[in-house]
PLY file of the C-alpha trace (Angstrom):
ply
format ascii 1.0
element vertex 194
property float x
property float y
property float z
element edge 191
property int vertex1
property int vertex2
end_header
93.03 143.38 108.13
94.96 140.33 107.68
92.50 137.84 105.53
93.57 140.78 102.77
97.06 138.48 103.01
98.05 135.68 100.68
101.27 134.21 102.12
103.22 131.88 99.91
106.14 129.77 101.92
109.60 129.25 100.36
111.95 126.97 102.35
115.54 127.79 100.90
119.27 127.49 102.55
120.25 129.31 99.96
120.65 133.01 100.01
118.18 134.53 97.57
118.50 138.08 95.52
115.12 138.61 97.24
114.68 141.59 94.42
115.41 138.89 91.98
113.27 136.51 92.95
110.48 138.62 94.37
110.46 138.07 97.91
109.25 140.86 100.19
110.25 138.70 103.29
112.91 136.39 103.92
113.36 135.29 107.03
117.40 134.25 108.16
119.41 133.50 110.73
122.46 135.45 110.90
125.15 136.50 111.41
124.05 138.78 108.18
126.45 140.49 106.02
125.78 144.03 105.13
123.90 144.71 102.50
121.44 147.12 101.26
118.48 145.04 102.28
116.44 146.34 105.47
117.09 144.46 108.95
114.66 143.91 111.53
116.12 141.44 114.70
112.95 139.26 115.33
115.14 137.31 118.18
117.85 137.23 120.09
119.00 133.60 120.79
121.43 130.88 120.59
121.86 127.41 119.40
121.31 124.82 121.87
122.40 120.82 122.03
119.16 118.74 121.95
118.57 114.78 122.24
116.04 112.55 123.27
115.56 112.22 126.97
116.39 108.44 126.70
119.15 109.03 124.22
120.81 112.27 126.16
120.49 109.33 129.68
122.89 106.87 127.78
125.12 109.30 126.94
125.10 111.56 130.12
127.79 113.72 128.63
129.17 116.34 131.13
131.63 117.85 128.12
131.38 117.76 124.43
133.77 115.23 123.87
131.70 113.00 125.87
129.55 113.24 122.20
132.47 112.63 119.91
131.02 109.11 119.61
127.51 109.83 119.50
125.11 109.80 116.75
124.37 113.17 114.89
121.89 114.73 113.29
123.43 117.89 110.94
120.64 120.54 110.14
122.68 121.78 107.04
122.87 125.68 107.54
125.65 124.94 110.32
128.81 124.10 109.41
130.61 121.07 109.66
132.76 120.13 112.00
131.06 122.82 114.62
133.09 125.28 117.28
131.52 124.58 120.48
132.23 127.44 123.29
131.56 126.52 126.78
131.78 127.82 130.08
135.24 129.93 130.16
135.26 130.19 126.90
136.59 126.92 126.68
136.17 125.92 123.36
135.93 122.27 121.47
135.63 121.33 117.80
132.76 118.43 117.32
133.54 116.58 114.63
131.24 113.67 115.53
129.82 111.38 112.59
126.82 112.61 111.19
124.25 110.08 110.57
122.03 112.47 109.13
121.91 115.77 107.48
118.43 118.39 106.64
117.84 121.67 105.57
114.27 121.49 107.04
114.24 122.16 110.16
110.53 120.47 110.86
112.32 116.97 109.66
115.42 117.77 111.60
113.54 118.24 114.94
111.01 115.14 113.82
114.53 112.93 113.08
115.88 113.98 116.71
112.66 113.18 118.65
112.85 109.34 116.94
116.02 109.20 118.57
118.30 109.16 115.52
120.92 111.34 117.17
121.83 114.20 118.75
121.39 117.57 117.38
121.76 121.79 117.11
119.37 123.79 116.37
118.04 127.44 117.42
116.27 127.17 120.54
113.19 129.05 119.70
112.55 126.82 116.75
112.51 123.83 120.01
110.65 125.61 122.60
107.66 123.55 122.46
110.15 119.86 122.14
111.38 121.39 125.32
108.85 122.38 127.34
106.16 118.65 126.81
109.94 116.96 127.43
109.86 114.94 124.46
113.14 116.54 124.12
116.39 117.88 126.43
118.53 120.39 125.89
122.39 118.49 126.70
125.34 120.96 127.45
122.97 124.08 127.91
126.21 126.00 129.04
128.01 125.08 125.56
126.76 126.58 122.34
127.80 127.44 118.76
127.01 130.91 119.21
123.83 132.65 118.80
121.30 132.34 116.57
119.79 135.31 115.34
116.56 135.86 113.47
116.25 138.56 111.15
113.02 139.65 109.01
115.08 140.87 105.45
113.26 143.11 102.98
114.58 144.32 99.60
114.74 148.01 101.05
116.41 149.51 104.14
113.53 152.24 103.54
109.49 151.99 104.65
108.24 148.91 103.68
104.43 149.01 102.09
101.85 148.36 104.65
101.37 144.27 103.93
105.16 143.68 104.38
105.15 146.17 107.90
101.91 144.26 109.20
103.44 140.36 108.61
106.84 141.68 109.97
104.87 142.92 112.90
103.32 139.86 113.10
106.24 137.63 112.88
107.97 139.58 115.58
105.11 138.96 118.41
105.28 135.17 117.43
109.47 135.45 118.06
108.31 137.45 121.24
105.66 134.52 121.72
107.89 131.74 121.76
110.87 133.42 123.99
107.56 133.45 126.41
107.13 130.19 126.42
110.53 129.51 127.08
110.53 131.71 130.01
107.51 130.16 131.22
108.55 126.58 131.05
112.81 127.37 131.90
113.33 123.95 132.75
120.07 128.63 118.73
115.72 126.51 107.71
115.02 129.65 106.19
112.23 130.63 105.18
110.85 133.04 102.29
108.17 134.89 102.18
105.92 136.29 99.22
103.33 138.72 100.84
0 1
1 2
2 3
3 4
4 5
5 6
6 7
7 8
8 9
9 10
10 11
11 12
12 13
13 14
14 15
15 16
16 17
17 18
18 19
19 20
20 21
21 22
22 23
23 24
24 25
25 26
26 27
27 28
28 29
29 30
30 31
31 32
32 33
33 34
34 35
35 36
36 37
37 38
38 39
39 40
40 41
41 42
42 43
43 44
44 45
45 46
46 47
47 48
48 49
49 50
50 51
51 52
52 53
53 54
54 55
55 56
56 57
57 58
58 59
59 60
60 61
61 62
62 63
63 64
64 65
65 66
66 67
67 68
68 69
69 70
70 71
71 72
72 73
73 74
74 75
75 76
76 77
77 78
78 79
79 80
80 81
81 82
82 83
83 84
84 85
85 86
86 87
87 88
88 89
89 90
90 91
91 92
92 93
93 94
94 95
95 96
96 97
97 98
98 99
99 100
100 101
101 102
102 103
103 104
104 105
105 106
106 107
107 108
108 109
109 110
110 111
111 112
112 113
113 114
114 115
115 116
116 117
117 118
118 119
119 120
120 121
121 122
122 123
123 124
124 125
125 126
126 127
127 128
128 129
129 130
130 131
131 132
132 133
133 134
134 135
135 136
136 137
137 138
138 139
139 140
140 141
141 142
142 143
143 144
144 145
145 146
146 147
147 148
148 149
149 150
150 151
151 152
152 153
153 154
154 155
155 156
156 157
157 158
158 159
159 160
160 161
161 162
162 163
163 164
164 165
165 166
166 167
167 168
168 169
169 170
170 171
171 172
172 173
173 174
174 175
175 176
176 177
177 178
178 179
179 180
180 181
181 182
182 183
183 184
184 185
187 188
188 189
189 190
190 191
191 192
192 193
């Protein structure tokens, strides 16, 4: 049932009339805004601080400011400077110099593991990074907030059956990687033309 699929890939950080441009699927990170599209949460997570182990060892920051100095990486749908909230709800601005800014998140992730700098991202889009080590989460108590992923259709109403079937499937590879994460405890957008 699902080699009757074509799927063509869209990478935008823009937000998208998805009637407009013909999208059955978009996949975002919210917060969303209401709208009348339909709203299905795919996961539940937040953002979380990652680095090289090498690079996160020469820093061995026990607070964000510790960072302030430190070489960023900016993936480009967060904002810039960035609320940190701790422990508490302590909070801190970071308003570190970025070195580098993407919108993808595969060159993001590739620019942290070379060491370029550190970095925030969704933790389920670094669940494998973190589990083979090649990269640390730094500050896991402080966080931007969460990082939600949401499967967006043009409809609030039944979806056809091609558009229910690769939501269904994108929800048990969400539910996938939160069980890898479990397993190993040790926050880009894309579109989607079915």
């Amino acid at each position: 049932r699902q080699r009757q699929m074509c799927i063509r890939d869209r990478v935008s950080t823009d937000t998208l009339d998805l009637v407009s441009a013909g999208i059955d699927v978009a996949v975002r990170i919210g917060p969303l805004v209401d709208s009348a599209y339909g709203m299905r949460l795919l996961n539940r997570g937040r953002h979380v601080i990652i680095a090289t182990p090498e690079l996160a060892s020469r820093f061995a920051a026990k607070h964000p400011s510790d960072l302030d100095q430190a070489p960023w990486i900016r993936f480009e749908p967060h904002p810039d400077p960035v609320q940190l909230v701790g422990p508490n709800q302590e909070s801190h601005t970071r308003d570190a110099p970025i070195r580098v800014q993407t919108g993808a998140a595969g060159s993001f992730i590739g620019l942290v593991l070379s060491g370029a700098g550190f970095g925030m991202i969704p933790r389920v889009l670094v669940q494998s990074e973190l589990s083979l080590g090649t990269a640390v989460a730094v500050l896991p108590d402080w966080s931007m907030g969460p990082a939600n992923f949401y499967a967006v259709t043009p409809s609030p109403h039944a979806t056809d059956a091609k558009v229910q079937l690769f939501t269904d499937i994108l929800a048990d590879l969400f539910a996938d990687a939160d069980r890898v994460f479990e397993a190993s405890t040790v926050q880009g957008l894309s579109l989607i033309h079915i």
